[in-house]
N, CA, C and O atoms as a CHARMM CRD file, in Angstrom:
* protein
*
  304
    1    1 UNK  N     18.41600  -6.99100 -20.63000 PROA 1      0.00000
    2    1 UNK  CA    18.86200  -8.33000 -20.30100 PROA 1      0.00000
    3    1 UNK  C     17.68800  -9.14900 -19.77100 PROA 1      0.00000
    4    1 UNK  O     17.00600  -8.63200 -18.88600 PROA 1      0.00000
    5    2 UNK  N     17.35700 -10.43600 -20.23600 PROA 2      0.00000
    6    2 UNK  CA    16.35100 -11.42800 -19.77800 PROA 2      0.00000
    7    2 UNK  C     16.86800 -12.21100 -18.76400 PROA 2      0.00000
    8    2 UNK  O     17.91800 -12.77600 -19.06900 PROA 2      0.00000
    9    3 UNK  N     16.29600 -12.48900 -17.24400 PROA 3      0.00000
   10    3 UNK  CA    16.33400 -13.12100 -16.92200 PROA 3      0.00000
   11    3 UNK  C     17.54700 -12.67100 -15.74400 PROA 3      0.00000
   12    3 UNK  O     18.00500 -13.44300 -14.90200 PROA 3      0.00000
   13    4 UNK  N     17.96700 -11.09400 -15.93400 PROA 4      0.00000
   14    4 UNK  CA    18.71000 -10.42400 -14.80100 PROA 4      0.00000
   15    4 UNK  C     18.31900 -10.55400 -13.40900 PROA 4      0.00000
   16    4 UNK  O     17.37200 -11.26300 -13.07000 PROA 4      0.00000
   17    5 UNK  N     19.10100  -9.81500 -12.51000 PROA 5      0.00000
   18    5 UNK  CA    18.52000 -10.63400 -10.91900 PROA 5      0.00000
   19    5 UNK  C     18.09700  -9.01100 -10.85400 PROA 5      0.00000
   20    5 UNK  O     18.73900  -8.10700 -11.38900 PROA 5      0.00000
   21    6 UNK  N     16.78200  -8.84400 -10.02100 PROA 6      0.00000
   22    6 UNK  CA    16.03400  -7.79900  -9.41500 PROA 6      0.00000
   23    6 UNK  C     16.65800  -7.40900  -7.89900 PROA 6      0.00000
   24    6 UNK  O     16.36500  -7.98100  -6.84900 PROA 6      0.00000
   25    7 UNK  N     17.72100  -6.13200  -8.08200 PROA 7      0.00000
   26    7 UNK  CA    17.80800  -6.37400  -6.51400 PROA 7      0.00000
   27    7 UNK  C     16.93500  -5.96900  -5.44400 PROA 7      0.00000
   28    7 UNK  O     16.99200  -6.40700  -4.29500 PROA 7      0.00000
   29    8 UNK  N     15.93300  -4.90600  -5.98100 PROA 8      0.00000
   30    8 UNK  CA    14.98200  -4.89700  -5.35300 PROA 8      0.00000
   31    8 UNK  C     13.95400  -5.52400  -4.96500 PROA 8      0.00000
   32    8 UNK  O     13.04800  -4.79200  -4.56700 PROA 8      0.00000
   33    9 UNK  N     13.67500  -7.12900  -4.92100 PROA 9      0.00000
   34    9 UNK  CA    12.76000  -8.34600  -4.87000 PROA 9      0.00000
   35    9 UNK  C     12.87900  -8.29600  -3.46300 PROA 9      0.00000
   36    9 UNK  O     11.92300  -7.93300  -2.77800 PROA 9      0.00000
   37   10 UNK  N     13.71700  -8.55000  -3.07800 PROA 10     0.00000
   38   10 UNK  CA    14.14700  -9.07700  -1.16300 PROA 10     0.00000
   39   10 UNK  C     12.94400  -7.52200  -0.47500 PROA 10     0.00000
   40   10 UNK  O     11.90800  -7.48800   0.18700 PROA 10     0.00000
   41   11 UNK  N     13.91800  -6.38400  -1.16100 PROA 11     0.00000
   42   11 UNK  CA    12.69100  -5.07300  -0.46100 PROA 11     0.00000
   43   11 UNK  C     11.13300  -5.37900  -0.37600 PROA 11     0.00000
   44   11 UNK  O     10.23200  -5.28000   0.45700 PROA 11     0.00000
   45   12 UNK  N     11.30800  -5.82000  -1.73200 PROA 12     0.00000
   46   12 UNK  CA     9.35400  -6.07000  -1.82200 PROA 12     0.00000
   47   12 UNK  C      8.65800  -6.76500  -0.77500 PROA 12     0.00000
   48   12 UNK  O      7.71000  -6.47600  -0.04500 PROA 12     0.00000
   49   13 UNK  N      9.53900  -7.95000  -0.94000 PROA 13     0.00000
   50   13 UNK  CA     9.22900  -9.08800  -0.04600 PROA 13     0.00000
   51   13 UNK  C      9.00600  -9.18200   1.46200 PROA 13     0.00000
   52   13 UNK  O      8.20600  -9.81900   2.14800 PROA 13     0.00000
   53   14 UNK  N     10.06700  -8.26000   1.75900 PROA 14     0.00000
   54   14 UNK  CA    10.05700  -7.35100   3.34700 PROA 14     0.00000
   55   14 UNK  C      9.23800  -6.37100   3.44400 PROA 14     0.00000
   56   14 UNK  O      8.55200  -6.38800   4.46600 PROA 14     0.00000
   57   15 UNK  N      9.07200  -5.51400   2.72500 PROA 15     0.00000
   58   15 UNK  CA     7.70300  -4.69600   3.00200 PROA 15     0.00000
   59   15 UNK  C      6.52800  -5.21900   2.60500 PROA 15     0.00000
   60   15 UNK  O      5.68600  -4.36900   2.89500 PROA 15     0.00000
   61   16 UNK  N      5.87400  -6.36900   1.98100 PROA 16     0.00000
   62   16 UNK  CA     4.90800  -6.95400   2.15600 PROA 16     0.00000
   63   16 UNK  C      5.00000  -8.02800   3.62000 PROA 16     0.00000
   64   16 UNK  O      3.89100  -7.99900   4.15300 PROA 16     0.00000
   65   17 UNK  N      5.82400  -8.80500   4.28600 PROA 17     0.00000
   66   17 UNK  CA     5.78900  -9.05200   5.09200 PROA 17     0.00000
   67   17 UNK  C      5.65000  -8.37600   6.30300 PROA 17     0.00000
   68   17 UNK  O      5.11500  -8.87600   7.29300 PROA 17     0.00000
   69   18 UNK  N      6.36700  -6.65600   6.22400 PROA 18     0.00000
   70   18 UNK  CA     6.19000  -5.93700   7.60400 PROA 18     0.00000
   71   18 UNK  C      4.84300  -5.97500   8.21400 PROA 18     0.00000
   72   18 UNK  O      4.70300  -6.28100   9.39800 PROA 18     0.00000
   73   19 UNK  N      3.28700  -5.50500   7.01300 PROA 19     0.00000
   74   19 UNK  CA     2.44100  -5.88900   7.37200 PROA 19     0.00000
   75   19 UNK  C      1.83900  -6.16800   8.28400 PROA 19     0.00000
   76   19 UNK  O      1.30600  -5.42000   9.10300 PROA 19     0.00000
   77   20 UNK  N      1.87000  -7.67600   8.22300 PROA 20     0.00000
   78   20 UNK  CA     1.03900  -8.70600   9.49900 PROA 20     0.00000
   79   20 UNK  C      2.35000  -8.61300  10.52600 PROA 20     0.00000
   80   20 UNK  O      2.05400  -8.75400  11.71300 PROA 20     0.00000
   81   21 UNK  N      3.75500  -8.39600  10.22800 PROA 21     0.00000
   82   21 UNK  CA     4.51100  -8.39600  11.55400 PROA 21     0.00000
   83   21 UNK  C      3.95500  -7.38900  12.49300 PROA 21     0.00000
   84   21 UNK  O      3.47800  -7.67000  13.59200 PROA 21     0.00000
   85   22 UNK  N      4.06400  -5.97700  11.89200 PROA 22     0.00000
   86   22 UNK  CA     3.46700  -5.03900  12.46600 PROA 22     0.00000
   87   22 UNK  C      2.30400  -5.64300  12.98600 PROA 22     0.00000
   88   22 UNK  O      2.85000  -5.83000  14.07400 PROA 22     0.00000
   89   23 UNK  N      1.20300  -6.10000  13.15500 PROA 23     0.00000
   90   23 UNK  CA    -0.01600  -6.05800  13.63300 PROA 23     0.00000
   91   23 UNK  C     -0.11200  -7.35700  14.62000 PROA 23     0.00000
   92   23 UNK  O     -0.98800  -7.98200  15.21700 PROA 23     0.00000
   93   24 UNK  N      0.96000  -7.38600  14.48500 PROA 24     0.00000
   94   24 UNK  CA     1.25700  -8.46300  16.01400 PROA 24     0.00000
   95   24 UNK  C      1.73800  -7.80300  17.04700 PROA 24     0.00000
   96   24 UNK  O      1.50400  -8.24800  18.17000 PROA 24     0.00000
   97   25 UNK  N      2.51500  -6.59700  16.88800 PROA 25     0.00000
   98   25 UNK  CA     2.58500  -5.59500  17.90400 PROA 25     0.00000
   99   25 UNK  C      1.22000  -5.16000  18.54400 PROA 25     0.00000
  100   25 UNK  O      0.11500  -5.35000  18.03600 PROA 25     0.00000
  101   26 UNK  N      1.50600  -4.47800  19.87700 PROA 26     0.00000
  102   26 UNK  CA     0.08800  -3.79700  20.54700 PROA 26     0.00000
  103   26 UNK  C      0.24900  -2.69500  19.92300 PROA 26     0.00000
  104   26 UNK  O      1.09600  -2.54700  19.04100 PROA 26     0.00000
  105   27 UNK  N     -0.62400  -1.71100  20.35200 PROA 27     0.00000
  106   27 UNK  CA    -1.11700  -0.33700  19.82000 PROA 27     0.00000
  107   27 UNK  C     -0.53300   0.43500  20.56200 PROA 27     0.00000
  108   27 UNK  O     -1.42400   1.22200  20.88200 PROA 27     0.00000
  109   28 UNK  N      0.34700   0.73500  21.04000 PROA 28     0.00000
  110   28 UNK  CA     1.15200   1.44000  21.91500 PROA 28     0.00000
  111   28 UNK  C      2.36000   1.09600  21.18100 PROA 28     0.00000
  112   28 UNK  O      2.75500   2.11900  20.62200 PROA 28     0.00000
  113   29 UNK  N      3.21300  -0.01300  20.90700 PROA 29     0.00000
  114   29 UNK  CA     4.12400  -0.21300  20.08600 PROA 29     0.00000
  115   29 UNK  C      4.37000   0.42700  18.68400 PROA 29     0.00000
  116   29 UNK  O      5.29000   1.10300  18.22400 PROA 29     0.00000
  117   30 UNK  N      2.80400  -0.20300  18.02000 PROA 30     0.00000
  118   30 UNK  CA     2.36000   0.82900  16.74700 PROA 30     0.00000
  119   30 UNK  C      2.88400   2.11600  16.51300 PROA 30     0.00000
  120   30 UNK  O      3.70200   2.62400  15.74600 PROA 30     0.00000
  121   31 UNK  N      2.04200   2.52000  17.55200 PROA 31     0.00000
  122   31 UNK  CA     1.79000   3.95300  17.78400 PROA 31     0.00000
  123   31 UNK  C      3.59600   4.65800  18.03300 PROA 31     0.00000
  124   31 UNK  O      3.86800   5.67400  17.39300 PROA 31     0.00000
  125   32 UNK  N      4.51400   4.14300  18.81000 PROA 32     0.00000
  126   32 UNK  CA     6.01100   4.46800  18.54400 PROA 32     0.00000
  127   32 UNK  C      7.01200   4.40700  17.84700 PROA 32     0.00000
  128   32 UNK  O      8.06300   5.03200  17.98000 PROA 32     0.00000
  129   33 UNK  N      6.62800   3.39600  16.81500 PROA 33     0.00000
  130   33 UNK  CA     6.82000   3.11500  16.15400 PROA 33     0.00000
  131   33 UNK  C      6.89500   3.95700  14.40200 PROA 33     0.00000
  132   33 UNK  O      7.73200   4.18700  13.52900 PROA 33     0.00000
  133   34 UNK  N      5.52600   4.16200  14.65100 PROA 34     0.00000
  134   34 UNK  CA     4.98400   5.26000  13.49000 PROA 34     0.00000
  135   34 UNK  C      5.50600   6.88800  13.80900 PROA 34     0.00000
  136   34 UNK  O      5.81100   7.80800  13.05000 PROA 34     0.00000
  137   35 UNK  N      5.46600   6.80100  14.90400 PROA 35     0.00000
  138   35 UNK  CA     5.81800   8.13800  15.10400 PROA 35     0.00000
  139   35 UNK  C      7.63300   8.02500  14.78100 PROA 35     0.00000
  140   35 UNK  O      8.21000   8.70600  13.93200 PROA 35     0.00000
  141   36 UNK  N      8.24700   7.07900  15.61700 PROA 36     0.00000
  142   36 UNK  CA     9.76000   7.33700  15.68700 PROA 36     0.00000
  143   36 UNK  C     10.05700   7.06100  14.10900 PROA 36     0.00000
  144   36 UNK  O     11.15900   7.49000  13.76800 PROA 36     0.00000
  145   37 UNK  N      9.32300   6.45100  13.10400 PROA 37     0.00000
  146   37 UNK  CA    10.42000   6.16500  11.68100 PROA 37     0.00000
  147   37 UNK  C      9.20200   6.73100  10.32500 PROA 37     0.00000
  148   37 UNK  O      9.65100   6.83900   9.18400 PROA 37     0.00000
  149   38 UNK  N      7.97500   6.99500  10.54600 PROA 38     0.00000
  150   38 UNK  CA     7.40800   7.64800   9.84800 PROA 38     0.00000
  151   38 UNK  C      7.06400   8.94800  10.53500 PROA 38     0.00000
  152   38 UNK  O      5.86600   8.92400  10.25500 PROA 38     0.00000
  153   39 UNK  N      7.16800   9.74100  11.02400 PROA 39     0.00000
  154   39 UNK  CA     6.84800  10.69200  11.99700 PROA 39     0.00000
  155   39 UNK  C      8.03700  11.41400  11.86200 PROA 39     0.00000
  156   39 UNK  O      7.95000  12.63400  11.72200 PROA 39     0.00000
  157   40 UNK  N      9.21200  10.83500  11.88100 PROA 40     0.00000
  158   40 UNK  CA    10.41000  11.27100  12.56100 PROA 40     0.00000
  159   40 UNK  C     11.11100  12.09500  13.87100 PROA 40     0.00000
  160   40 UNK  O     12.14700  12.73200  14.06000 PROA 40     0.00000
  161   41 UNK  N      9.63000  11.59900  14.85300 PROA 41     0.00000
  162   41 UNK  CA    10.24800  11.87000  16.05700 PROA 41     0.00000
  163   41 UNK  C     11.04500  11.72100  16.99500 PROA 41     0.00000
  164   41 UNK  O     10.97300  10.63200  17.56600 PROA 41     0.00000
  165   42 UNK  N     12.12800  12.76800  17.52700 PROA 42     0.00000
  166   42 UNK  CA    12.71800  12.05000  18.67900 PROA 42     0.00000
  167   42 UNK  C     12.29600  11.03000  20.02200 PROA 42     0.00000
  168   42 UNK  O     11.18700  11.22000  20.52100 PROA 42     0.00000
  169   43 UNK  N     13.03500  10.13300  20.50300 PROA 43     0.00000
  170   43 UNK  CA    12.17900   9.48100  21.98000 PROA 43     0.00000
  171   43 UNK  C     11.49600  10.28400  22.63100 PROA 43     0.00000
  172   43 UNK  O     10.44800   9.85700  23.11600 PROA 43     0.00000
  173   44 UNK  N     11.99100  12.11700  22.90600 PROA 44     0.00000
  174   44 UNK  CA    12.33900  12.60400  23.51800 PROA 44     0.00000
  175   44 UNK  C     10.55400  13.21200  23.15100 PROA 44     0.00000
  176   44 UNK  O      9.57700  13.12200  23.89500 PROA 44     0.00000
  177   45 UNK  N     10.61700  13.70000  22.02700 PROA 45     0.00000
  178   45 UNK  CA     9.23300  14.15100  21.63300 PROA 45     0.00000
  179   45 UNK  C      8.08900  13.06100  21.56400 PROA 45     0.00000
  180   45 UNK  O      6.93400  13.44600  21.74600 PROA 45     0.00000
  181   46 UNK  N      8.31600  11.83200  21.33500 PROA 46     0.00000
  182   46 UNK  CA     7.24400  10.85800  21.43600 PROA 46     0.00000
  183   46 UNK  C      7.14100  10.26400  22.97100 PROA 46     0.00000
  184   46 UNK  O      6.56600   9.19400  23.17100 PROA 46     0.00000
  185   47 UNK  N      7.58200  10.83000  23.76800 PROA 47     0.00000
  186   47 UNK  CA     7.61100  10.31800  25.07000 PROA 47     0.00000
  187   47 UNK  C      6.82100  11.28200  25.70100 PROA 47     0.00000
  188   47 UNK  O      6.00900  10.97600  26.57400 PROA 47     0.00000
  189   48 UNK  N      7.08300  12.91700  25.15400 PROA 48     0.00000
  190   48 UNK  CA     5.73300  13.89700  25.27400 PROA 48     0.00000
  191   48 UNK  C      4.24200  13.47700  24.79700 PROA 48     0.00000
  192   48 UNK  O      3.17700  13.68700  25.37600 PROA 48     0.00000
  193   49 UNK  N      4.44000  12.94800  23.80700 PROA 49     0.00000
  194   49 UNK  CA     3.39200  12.28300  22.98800 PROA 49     0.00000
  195   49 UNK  C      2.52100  11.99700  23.96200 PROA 49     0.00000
  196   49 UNK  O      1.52100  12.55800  24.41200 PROA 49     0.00000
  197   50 UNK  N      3.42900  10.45700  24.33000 PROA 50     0.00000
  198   50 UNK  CA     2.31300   9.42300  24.77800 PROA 50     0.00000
  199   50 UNK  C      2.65800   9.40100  26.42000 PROA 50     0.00000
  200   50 UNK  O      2.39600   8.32200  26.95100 PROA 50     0.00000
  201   51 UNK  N      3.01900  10.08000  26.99700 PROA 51     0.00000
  202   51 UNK  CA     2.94400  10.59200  28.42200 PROA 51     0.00000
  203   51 UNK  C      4.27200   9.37300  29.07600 PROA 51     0.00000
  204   51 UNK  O      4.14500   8.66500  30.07400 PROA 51     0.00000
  205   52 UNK  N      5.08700   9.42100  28.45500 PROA 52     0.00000
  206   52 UNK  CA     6.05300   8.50000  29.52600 PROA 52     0.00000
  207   52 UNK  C      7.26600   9.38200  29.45200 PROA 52     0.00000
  208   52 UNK  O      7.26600  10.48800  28.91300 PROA 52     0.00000
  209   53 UNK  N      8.50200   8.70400  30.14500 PROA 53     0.00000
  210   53 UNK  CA     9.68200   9.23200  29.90100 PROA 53     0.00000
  211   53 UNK  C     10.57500   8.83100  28.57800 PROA 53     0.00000
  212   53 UNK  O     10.50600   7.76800  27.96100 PROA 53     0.00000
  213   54 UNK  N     11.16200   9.60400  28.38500 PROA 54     0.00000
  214   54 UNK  CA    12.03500   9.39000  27.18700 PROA 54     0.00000
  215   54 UNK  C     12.85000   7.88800  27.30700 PROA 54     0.00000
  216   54 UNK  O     13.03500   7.25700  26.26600 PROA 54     0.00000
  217   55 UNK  N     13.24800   7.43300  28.38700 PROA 55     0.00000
  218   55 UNK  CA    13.63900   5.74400  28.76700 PROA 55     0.00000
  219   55 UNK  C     12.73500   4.85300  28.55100 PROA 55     0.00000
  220   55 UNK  O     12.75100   3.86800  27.81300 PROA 55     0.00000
  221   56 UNK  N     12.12200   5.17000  29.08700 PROA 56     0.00000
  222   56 UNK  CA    10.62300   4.45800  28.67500 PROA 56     0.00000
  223   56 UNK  C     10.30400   4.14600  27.12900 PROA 56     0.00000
  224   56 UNK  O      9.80800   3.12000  26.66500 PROA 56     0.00000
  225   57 UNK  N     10.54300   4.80800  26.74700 PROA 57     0.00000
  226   57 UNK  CA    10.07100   4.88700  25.09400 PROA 57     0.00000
  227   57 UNK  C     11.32800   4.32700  24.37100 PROA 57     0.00000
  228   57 UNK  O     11.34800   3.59100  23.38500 PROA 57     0.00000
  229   58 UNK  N     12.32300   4.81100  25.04300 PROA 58     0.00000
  230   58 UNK  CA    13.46700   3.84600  24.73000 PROA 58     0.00000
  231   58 UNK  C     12.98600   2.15400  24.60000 PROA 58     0.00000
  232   58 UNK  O     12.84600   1.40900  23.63100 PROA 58     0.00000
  233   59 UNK  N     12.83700   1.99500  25.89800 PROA 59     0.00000
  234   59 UNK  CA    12.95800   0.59100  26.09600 PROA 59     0.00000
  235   59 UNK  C     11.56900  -0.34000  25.65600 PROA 59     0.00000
  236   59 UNK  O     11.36300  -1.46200  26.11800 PROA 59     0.00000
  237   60 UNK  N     10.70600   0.31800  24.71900 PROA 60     0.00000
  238   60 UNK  CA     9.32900   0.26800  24.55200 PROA 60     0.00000
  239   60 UNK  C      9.76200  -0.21800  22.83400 PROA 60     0.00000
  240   60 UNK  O      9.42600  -1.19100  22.15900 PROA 60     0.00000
  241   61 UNK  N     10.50300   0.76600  22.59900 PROA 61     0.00000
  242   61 UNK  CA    10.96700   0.78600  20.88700 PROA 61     0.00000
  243   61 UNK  C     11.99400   0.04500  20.82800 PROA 61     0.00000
  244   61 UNK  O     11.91000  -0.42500  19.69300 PROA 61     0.00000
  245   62 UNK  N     13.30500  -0.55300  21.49900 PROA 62     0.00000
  246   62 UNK  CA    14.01300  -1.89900  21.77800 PROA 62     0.00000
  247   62 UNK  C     13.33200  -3.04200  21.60900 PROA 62     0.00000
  248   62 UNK  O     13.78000  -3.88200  20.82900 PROA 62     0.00000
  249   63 UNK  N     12.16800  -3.26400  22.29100 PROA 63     0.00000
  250   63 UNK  CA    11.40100  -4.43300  22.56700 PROA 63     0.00000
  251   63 UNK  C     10.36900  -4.79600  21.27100 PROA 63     0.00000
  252   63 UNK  O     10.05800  -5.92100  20.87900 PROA 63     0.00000
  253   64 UNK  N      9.90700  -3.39500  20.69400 PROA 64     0.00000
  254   64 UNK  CA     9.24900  -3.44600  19.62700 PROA 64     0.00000
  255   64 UNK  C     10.11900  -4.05200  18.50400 PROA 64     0.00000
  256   64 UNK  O      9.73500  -5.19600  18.26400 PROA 64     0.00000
  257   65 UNK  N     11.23100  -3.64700  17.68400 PROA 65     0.00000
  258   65 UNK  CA    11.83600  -3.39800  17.07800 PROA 65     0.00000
  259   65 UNK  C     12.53200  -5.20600  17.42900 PROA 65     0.00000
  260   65 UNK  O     12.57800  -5.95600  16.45400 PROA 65     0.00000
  261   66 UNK  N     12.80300  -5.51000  18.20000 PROA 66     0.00000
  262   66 UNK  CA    12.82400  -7.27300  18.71400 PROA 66     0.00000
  263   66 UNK  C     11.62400  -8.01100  18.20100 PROA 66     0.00000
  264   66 UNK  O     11.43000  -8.92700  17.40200 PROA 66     0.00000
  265   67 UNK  N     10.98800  -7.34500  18.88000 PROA 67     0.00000
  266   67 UNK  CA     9.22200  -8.42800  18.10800 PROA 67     0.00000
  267   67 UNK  C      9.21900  -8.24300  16.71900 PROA 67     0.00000
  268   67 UNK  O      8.43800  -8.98500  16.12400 PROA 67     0.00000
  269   68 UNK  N      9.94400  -7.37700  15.95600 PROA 68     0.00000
  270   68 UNK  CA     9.73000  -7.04900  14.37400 PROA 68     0.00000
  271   68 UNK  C     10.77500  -8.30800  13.96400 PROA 68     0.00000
  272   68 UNK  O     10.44000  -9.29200  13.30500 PROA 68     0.00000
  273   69 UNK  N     11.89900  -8.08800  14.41900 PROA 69     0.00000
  274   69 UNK  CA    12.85700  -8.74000  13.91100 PROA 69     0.00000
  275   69 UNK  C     12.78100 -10.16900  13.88000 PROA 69     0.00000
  276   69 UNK  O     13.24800 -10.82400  12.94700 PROA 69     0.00000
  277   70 UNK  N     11.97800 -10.87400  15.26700 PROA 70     0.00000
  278   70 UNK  CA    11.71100 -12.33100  15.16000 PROA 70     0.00000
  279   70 UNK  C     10.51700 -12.23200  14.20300 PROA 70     0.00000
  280   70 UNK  O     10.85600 -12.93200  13.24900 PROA 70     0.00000
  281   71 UNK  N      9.66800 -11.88500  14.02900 PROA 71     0.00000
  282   71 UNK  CA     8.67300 -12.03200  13.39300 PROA 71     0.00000
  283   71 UNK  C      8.99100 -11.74800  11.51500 PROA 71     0.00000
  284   71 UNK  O      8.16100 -12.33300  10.81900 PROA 71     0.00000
  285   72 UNK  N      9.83700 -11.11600  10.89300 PROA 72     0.00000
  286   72 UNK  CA    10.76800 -11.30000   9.98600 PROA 72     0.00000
  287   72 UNK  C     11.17500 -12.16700   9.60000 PROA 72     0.00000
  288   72 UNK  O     10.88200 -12.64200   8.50300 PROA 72     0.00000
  289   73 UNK  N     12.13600 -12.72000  10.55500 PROA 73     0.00000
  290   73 UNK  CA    13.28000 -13.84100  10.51200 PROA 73     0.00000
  291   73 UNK  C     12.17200 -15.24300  10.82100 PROA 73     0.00000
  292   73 UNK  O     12.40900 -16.44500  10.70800 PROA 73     0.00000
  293   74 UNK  N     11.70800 -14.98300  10.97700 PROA 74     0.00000
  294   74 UNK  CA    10.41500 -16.52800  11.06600 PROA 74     0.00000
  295   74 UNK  C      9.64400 -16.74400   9.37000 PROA 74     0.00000
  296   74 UNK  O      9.46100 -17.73500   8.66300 PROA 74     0.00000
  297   75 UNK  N      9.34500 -15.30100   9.21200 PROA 75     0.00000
  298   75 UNK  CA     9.17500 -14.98300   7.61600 PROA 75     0.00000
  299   75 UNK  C      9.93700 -15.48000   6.21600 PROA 75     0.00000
  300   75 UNK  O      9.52100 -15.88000   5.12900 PROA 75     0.00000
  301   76 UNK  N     11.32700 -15.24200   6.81700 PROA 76     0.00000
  302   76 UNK  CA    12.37700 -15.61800   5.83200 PROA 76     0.00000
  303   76 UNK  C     12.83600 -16.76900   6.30500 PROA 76     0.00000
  304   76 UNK  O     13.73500 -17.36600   5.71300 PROA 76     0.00000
């Protein structure tokens, strides 16, 4: 079919934008980030990681995961 709709376009578009969102985060954000959704670590193990408590990393990856989302939605 010519001229069908791609539903995978919007994906593209969002993972070329994550990018520069990502790198508006600090390096500590990064860094929990990568570990909690490419890593697949628990809080619990990335809080061993990077020397805090598992709340901590909670509320580190809340705040991150906020800065992604405005920085997205400013995108789109």
């Amino acid at each position: 079919m010519l001229g069908g709709e791609d539903g995978e376009f919007e994906l593209a578009e969002l993972r070329v934008a994550l990018g520069p969102a990502l790198a508006t985060l600090d390096e500590r954000e990064q860094k929990i980030l990568t570990l909690r959704f490419y890593g697949n670590l628990t809080q619990s193990q990335i809080a061993e990681q990077i020397g805090v408590s598992q709340m901590h990393v909670s509320r580190l990856l809340a705040r991150a995961l906020t800065k992604l989302r405005g920085q997205l939605a400013d995108a789109f």
